[in-house]
PDB file of N, CA, C and O in Angstrom, chain B, residues numbered from 101:
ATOM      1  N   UNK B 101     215.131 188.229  43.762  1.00  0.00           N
ATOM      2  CA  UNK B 101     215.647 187.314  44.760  1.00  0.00           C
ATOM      3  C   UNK B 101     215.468 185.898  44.237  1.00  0.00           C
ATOM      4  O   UNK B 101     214.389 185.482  43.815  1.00  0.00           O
ATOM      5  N   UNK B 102     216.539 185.208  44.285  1.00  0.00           N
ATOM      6  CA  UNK B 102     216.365 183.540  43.329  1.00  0.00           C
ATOM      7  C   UNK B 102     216.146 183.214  44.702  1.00  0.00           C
ATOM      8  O   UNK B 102     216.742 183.675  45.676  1.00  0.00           O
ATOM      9  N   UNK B 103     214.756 181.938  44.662  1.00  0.00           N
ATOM     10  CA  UNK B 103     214.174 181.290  45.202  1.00  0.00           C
ATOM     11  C   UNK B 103     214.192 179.913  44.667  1.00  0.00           C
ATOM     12  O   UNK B 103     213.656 179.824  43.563  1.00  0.00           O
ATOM     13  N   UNK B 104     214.718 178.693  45.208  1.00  0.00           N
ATOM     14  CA  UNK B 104     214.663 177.678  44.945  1.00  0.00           C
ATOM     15  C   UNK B 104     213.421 176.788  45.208  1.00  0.00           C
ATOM     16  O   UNK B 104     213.734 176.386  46.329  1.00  0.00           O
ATOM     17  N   UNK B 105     212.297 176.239  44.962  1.00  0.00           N
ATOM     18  CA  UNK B 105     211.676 175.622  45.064  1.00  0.00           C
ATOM     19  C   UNK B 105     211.712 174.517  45.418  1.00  0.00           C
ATOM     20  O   UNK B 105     211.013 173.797  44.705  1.00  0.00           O
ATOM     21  N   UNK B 106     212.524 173.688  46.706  1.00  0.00           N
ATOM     22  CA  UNK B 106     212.562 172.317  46.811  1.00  0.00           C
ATOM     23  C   UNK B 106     211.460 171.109  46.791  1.00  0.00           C
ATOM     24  O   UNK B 106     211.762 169.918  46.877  1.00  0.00           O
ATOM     25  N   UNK B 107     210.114 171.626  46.663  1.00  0.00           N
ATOM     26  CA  UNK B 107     209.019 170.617  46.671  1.00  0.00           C
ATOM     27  C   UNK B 107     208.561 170.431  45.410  1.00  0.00           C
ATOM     28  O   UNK B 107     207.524 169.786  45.566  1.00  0.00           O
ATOM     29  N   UNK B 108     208.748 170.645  44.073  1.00  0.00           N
ATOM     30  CA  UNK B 108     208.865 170.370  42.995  1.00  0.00           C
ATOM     31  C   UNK B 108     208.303 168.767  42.997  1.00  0.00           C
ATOM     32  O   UNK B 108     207.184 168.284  42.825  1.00  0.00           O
ATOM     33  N   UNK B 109     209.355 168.309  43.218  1.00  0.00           N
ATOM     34  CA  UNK B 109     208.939 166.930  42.930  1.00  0.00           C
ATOM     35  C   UNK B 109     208.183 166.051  43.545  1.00  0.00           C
ATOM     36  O   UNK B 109     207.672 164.988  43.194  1.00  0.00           O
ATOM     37  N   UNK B 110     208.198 167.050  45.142  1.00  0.00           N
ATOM     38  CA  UNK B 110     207.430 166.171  45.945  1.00  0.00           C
ATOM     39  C   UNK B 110     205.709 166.409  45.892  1.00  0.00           C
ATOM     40  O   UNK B 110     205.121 167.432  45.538  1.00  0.00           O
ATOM     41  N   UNK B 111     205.171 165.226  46.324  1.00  0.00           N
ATOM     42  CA  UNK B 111     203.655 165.267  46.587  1.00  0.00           C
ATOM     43  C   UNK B 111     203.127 166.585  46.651  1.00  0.00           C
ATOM     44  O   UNK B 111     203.714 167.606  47.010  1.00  0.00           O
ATOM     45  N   UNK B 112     202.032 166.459  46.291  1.00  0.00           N
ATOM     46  CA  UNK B 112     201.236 167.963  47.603  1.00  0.00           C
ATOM     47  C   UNK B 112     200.620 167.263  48.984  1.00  0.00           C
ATOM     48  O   UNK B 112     199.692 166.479  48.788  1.00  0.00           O
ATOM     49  N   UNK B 113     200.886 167.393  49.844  1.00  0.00           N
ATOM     50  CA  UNK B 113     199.895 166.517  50.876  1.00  0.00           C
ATOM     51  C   UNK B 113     198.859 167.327  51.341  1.00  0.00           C
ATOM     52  O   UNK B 113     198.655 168.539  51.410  1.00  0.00           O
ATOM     53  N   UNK B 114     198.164 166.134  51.688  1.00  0.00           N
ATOM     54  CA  UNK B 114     196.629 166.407  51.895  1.00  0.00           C
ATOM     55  C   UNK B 114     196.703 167.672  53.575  1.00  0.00           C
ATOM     56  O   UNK B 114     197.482 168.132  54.410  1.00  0.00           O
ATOM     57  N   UNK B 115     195.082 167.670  53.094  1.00  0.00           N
ATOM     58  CA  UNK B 115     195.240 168.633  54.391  1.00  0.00           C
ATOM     59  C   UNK B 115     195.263 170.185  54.153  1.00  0.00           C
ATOM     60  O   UNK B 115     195.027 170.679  53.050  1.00  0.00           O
ATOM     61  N   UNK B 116     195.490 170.731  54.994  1.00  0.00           N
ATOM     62  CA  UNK B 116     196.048 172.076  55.060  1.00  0.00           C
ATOM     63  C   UNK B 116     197.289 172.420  54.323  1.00  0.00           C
ATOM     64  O   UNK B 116     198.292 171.720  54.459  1.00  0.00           O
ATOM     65  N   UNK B 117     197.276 173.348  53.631  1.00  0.00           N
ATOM     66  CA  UNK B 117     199.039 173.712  53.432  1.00  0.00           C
ATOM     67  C   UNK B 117     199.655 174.485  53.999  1.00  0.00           C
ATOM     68  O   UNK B 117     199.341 175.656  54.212  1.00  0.00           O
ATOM     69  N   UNK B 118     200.711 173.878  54.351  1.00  0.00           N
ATOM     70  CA  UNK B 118     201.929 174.123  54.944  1.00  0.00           C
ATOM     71  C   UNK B 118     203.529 174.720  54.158  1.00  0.00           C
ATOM     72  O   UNK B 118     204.334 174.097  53.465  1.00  0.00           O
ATOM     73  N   UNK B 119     203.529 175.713  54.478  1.00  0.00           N
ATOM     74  CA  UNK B 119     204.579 176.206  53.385  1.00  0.00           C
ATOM     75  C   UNK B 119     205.830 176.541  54.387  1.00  0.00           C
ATOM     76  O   UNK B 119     205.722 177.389  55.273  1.00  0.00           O
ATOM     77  N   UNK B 120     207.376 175.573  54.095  1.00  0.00           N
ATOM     78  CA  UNK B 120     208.453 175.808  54.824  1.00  0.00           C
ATOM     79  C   UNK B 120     209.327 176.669  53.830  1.00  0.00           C
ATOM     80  O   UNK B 120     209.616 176.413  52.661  1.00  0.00           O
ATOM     81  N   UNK B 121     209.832 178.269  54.966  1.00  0.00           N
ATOM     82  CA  UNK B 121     210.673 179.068  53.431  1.00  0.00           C
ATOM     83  C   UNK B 121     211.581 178.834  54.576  1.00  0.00           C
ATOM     84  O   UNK B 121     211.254 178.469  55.705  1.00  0.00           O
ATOM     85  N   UNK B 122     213.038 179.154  54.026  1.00  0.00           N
ATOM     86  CA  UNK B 122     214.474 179.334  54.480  1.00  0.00           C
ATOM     87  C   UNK B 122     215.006 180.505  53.560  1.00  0.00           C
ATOM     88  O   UNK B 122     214.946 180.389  52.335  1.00  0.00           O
ATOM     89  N   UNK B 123     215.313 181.169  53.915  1.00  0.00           N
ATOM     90  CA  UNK B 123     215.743 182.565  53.966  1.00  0.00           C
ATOM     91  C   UNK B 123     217.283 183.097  54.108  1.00  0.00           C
ATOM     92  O   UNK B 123     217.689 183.526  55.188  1.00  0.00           O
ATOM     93  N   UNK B 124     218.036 183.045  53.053  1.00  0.00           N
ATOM     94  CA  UNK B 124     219.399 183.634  53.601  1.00  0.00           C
ATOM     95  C   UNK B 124     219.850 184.760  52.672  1.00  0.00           C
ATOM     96  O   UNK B 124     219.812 184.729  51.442  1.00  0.00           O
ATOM     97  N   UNK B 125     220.363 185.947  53.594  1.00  0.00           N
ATOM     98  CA  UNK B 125     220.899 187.053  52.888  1.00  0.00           C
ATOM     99  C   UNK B 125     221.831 187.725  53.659  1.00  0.00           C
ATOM    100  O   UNK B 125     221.960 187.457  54.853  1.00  0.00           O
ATOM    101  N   UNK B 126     222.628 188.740  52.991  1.00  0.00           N
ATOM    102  CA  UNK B 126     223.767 188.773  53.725  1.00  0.00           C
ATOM    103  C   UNK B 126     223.517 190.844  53.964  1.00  0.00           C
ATOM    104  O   UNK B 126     222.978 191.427  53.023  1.00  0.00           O
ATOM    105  N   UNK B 127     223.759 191.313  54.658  1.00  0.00           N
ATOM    106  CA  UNK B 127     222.985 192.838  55.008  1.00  0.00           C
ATOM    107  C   UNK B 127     224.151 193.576  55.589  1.00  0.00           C
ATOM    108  O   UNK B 127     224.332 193.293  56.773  1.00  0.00           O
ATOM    109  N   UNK B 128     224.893 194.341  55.146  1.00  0.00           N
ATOM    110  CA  UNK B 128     225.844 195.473  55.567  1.00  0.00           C
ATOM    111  C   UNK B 128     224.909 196.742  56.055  1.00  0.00           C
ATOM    112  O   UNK B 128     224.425 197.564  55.277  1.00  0.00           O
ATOM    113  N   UNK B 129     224.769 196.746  57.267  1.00  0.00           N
ATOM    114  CA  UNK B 129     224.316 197.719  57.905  1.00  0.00           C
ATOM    115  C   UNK B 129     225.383 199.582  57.673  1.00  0.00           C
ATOM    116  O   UNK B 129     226.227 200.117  58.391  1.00  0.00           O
ATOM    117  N   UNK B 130     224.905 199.898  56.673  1.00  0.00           N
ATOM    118  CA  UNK B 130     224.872 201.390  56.438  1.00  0.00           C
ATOM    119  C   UNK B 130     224.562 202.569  57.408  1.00  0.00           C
ATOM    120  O   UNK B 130     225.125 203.645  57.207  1.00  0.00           O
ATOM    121  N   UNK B 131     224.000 202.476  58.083  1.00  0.00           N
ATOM    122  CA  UNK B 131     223.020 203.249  59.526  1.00  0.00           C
ATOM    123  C   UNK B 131     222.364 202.862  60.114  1.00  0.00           C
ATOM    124  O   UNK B 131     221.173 203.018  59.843  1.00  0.00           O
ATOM    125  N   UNK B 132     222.711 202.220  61.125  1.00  0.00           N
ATOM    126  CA  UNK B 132     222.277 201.540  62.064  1.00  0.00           C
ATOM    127  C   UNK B 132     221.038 202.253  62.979  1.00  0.00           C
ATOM    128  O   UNK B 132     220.201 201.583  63.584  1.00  0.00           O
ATOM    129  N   UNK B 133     221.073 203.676  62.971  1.00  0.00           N
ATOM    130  CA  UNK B 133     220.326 204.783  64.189  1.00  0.00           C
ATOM    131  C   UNK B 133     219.284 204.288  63.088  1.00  0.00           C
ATOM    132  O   UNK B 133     218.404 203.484  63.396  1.00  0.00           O
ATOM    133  N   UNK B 134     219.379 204.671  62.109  1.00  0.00           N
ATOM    134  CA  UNK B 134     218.579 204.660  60.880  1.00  0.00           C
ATOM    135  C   UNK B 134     217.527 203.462  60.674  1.00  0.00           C
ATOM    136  O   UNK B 134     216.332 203.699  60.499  1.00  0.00           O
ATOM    137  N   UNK B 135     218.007 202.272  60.705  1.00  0.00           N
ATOM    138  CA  UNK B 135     217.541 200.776  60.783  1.00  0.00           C
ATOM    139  C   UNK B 135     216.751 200.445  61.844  1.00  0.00           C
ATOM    140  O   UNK B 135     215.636 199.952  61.674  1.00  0.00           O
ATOM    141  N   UNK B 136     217.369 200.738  63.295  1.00  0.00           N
ATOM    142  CA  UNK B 136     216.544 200.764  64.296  1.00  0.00           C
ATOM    143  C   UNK B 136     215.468 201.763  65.010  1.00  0.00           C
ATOM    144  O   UNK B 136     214.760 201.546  65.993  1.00  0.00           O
ATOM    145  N   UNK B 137     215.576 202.928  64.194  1.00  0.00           N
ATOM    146  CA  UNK B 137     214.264 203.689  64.345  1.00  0.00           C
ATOM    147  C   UNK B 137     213.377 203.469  63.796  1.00  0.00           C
ATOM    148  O   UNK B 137     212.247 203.638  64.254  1.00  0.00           O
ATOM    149  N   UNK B 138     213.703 202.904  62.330  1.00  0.00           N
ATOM    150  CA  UNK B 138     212.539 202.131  61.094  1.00  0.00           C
ATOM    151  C   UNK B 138     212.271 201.041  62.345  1.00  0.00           C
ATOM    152  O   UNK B 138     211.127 201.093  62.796  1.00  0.00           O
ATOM    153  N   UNK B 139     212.741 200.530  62.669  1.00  0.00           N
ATOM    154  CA  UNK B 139     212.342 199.416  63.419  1.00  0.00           C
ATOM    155  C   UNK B 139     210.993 199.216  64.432  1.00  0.00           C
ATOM    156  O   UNK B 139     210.071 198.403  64.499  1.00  0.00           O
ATOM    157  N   UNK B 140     211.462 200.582  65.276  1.00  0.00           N
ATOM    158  CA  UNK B 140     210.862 200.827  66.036  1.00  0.00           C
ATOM    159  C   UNK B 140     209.605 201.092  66.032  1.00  0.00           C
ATOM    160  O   UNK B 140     208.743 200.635  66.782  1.00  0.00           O
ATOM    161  N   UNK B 141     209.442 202.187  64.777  1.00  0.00           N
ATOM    162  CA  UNK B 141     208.393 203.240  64.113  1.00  0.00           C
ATOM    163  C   UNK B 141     207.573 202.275  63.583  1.00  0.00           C
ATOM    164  O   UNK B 141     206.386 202.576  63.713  1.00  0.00           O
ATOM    165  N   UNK B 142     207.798 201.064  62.948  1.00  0.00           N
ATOM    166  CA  UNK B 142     206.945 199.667  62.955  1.00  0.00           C
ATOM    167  C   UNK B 142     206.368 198.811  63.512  1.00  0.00           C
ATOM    168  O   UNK B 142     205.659 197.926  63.035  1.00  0.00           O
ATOM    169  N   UNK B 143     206.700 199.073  64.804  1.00  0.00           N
ATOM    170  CA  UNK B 143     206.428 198.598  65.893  1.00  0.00           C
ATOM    171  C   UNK B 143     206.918 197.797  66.370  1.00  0.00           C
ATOM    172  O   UNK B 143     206.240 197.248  67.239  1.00  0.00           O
ATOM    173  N   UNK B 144     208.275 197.256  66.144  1.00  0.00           N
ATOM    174  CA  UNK B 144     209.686 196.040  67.266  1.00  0.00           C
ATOM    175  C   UNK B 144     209.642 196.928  68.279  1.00  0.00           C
ATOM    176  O   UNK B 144     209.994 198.100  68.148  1.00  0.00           O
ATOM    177  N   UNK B 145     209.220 196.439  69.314  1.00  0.00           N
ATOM    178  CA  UNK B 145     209.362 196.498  70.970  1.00  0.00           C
ATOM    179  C   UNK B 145     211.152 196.127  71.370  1.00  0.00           C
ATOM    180  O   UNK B 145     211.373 196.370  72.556  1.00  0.00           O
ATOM    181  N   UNK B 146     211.833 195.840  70.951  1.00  0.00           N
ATOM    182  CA  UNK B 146     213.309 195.573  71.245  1.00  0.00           C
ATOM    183  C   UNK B 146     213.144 195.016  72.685  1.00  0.00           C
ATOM    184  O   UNK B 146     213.335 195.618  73.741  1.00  0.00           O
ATOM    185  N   UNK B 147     212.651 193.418  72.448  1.00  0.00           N
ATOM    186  CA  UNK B 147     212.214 192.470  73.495  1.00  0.00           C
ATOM    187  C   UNK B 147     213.855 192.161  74.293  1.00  0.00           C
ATOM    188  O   UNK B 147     213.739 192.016  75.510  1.00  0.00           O
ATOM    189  N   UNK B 148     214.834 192.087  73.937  1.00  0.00           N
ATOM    190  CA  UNK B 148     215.725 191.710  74.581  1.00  0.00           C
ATOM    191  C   UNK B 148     216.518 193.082  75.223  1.00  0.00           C
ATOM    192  O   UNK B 148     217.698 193.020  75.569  1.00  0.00           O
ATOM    193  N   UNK B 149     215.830 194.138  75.316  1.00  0.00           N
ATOM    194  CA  UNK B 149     215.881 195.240  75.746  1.00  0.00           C
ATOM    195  C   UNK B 149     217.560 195.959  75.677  1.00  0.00           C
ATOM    196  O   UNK B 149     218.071 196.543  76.633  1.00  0.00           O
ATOM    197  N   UNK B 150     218.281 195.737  74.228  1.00  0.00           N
ATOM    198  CA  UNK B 150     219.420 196.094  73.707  1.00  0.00           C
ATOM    199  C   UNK B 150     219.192 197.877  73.578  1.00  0.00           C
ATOM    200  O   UNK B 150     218.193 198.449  73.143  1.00  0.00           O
ATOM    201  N   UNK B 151     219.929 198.238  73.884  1.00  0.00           N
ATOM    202  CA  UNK B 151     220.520 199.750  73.551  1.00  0.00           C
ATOM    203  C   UNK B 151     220.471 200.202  72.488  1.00  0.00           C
ATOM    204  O   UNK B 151     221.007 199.399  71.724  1.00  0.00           O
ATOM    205  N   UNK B 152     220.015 201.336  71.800  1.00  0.00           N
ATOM    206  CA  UNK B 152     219.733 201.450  70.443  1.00  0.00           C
ATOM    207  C   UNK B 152     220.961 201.378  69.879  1.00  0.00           C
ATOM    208  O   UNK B 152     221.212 200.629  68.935  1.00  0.00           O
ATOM    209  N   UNK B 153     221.937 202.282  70.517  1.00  0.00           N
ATOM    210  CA  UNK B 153     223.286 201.977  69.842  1.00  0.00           C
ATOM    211  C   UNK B 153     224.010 200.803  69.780  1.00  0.00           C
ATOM    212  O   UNK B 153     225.141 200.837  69.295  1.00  0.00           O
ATOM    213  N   UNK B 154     223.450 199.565  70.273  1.00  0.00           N
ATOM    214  CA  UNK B 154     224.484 198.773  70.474  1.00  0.00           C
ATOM    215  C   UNK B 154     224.109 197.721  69.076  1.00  0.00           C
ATOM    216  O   UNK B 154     222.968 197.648  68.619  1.00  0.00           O
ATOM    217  N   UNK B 155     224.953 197.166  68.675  1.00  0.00           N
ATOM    218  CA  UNK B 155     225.399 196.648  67.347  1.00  0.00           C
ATOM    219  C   UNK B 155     224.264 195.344  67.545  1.00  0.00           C
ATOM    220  O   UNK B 155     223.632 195.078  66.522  1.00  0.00           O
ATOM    221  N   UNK B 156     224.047 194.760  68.409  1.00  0.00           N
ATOM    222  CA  UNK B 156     222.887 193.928  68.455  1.00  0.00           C
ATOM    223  C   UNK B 156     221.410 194.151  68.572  1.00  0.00           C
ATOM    224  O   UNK B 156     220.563 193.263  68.466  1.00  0.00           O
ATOM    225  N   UNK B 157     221.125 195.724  68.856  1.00  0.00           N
ATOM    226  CA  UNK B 157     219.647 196.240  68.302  1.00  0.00           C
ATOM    227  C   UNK B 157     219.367 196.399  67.120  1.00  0.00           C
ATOM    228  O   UNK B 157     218.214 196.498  66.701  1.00  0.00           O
ATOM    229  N   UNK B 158     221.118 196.479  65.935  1.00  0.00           N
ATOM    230  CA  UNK B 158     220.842 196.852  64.658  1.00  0.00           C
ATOM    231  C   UNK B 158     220.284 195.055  63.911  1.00  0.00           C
ATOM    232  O   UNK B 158     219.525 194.756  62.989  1.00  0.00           O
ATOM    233  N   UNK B 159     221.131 194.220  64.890  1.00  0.00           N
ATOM    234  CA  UNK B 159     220.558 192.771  64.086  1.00  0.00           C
ATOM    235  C   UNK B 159     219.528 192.400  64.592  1.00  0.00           C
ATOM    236  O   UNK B 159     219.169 191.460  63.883  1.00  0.00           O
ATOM    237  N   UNK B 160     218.628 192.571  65.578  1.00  0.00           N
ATOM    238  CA  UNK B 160     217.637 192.533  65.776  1.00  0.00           C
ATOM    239  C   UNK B 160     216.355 193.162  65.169  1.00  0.00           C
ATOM    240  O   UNK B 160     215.319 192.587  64.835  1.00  0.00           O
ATOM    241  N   UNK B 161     216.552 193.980  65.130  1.00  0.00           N
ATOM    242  CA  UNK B 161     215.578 194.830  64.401  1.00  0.00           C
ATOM    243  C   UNK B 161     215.612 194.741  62.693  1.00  0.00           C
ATOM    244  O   UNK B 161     214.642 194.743  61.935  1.00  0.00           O
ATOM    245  N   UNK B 162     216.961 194.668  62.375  1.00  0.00           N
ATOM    246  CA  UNK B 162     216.858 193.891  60.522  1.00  0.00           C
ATOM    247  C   UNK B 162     216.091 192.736  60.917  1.00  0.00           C
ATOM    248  O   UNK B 162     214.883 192.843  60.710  1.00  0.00           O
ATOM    249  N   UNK B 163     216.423 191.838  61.347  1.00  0.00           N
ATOM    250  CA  UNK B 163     215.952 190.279  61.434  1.00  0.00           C
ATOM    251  C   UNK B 163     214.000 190.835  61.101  1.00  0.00           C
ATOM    252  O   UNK B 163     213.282 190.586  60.133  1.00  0.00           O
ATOM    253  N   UNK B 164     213.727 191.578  62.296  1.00  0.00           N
ATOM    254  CA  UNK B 164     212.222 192.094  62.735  1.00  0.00           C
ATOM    255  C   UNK B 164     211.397 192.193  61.212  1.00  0.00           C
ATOM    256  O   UNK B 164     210.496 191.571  60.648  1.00  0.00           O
ATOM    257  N   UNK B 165     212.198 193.257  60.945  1.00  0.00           N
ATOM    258  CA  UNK B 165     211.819 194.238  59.850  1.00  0.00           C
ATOM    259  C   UNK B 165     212.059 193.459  58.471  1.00  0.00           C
ATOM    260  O   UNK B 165     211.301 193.753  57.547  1.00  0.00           O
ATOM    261  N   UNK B 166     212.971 192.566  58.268  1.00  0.00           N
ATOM    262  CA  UNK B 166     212.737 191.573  57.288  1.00  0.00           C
ATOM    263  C   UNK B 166     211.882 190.030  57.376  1.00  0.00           C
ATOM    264  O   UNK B 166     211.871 189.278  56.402  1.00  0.00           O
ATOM    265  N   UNK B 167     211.415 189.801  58.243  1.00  0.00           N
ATOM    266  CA  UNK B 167     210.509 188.897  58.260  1.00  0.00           C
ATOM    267  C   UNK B 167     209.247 189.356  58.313  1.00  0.00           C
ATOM    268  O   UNK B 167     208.337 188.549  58.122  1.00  0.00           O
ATOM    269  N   UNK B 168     208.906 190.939  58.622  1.00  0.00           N
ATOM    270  CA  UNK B 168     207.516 191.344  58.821  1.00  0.00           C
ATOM    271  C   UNK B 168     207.491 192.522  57.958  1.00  0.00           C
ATOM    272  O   UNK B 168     206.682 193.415  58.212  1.00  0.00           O
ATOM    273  N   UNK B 169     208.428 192.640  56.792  1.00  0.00           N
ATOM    274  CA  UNK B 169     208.373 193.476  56.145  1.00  0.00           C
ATOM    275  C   UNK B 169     208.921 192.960  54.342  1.00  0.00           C
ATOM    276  O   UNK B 169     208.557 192.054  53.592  1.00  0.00           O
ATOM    277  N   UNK B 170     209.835 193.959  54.236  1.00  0.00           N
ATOM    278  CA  UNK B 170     210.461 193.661  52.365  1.00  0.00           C
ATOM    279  C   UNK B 170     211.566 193.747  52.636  1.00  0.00           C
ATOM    280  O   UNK B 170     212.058 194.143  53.693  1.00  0.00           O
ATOM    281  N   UNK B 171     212.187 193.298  51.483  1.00  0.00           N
ATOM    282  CA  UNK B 171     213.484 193.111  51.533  1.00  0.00           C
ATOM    283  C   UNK B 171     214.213 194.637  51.623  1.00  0.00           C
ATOM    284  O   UNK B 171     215.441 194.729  51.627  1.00  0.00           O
ATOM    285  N   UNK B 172     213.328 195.833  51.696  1.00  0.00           N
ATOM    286  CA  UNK B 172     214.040 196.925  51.406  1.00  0.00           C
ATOM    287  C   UNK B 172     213.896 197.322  52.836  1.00  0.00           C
ATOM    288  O   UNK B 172     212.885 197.292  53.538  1.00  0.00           O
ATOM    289  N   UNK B 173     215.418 197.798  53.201  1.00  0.00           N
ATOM    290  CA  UNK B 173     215.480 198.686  54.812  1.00  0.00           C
ATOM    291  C   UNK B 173     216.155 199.150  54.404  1.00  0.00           C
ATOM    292  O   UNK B 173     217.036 199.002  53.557  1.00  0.00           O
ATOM    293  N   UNK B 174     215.549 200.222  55.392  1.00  0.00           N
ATOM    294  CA  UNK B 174     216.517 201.518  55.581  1.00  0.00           C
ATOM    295  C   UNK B 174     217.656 201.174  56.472  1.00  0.00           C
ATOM    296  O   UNK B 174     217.640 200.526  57.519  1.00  0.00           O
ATOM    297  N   UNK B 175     218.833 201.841  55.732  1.00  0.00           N
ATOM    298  CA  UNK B 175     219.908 201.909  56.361  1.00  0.00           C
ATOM    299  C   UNK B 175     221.043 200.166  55.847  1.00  0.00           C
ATOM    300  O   UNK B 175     222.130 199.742  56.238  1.00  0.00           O
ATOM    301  N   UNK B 176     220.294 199.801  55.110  1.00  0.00           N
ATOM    302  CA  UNK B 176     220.830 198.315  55.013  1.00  0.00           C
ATOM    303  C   UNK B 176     221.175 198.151  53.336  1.00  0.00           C
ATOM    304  O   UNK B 176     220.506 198.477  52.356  1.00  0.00           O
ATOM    305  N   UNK B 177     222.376 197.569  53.440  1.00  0.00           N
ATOM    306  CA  UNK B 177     222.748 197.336  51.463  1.00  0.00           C
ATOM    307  C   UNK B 177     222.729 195.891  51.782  1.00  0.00           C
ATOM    308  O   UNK B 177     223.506 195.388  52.593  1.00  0.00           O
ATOM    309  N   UNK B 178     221.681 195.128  51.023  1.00  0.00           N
ATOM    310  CA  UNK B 178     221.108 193.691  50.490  1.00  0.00           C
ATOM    311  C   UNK B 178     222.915 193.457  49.797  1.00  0.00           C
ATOM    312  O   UNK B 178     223.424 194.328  49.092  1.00  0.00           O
ATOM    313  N   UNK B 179     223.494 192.435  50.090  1.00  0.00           N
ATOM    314  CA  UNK B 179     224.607 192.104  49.573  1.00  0.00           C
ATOM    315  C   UNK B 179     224.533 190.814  49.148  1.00  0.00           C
ATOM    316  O   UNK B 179     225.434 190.217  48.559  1.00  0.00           O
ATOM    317  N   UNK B 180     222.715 190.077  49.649  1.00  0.00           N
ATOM    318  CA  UNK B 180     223.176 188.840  48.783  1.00  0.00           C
ATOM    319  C   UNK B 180     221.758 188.725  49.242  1.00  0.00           C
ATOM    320  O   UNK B 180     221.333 189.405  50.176  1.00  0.00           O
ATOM    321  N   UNK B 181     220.851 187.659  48.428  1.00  0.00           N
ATOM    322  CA  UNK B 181     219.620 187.307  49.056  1.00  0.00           C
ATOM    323  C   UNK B 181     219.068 186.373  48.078  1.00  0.00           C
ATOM    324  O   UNK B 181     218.977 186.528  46.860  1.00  0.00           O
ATOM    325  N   UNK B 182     218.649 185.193  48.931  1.00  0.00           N
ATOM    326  CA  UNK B 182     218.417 184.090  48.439  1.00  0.00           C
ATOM    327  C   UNK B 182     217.212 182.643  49.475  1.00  0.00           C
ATOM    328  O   UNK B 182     217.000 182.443  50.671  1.00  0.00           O
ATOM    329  N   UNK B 183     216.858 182.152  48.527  1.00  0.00           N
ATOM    330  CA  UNK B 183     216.364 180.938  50.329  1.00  0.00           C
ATOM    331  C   UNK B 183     215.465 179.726  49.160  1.00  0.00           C
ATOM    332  O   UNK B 183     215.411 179.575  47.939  1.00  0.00           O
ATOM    333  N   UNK B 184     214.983 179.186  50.131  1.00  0.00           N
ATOM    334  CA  UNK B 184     214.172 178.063  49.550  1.00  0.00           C
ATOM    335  C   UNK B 184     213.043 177.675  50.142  1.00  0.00           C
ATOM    336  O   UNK B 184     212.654 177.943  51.279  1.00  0.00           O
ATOM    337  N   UNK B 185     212.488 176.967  49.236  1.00  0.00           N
ATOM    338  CA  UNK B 185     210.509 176.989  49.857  1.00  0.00           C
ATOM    339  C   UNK B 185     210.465 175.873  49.313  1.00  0.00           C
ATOM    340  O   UNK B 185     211.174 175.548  48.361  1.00  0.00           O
ATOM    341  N   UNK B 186     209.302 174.885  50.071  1.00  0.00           N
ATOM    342  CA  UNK B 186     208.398 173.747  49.566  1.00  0.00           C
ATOM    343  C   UNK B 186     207.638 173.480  50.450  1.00  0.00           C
ATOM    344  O   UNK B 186     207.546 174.137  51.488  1.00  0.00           O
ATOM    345  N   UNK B 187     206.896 172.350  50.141  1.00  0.00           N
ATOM    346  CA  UNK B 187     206.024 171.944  51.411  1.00  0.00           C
ATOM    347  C   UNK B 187     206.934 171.563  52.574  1.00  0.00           C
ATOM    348  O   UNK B 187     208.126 171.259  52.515  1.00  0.00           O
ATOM    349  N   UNK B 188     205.861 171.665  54.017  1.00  0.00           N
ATOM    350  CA  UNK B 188     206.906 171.229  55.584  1.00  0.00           C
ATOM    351  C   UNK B 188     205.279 170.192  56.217  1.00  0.00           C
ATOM    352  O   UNK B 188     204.072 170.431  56.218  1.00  0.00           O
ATOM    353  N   UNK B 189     205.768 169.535  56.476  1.00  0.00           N
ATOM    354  CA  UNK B 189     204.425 168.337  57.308  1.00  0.00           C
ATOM    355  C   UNK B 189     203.329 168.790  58.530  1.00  0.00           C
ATOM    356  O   UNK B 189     203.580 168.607  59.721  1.00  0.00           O
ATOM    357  N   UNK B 190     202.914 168.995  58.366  1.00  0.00           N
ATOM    358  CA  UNK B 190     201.413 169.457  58.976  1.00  0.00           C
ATOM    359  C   UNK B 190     201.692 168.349  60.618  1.00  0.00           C
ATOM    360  O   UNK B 190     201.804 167.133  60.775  1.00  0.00           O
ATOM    361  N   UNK B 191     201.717 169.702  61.720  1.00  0.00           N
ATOM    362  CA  UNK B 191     202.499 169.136  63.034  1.00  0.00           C
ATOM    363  C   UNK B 191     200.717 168.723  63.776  1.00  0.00           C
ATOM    364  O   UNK B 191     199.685 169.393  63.797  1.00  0.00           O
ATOM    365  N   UNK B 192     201.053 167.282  64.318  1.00  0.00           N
ATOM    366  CA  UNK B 192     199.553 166.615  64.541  1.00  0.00           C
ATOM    367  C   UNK B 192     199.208 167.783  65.944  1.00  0.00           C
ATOM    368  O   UNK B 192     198.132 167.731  66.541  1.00  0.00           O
TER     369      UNK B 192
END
């Protein structure tokens, strides 16, 4: 996954570190029953209480399962994946 590093040039600031990532990839859902049972079996509660079948439990639960997991899901072909990281300002 190419990761751009935007804080390169900048400072390190003092303090605590603070690390801002941005995250973009593009995910053709293959099996959706599939995606959202991984989902589940991980423990996503499906807070907005969507229908397993319905096409918005399958983006919910990728979203879940890729921020609290790897880039690898079931049921999902990675069609693009990419983002950027550097330091983000330490909120007073």
């Amino acid at each position: 996954m190419p990761i751009e590093h935007t804080g390169i040039a900048a400072p390190v600031p003092a303090g605590p570190t603070v690390v801002e990532l941005s995250r973009r990839a593009r995910l053709a859902v293959t099996d959706a029953a599939l995606l959202v049972e991984a989902a589940i079996a991980a423990g996503w509660e499906n807070p907005d209480g969507f229908d397993p079948g319905d096409p918005h439990a399958a983006v919910d639960a990728a979203l879940w399962l890729w921020t609290r997991n790897t880039s690898t899901l079931p049921g999902v072909a990675v069609l693009s994946d990419g983002g950027e990281a550097g330091f983000a300002p330490v909120s007073p």
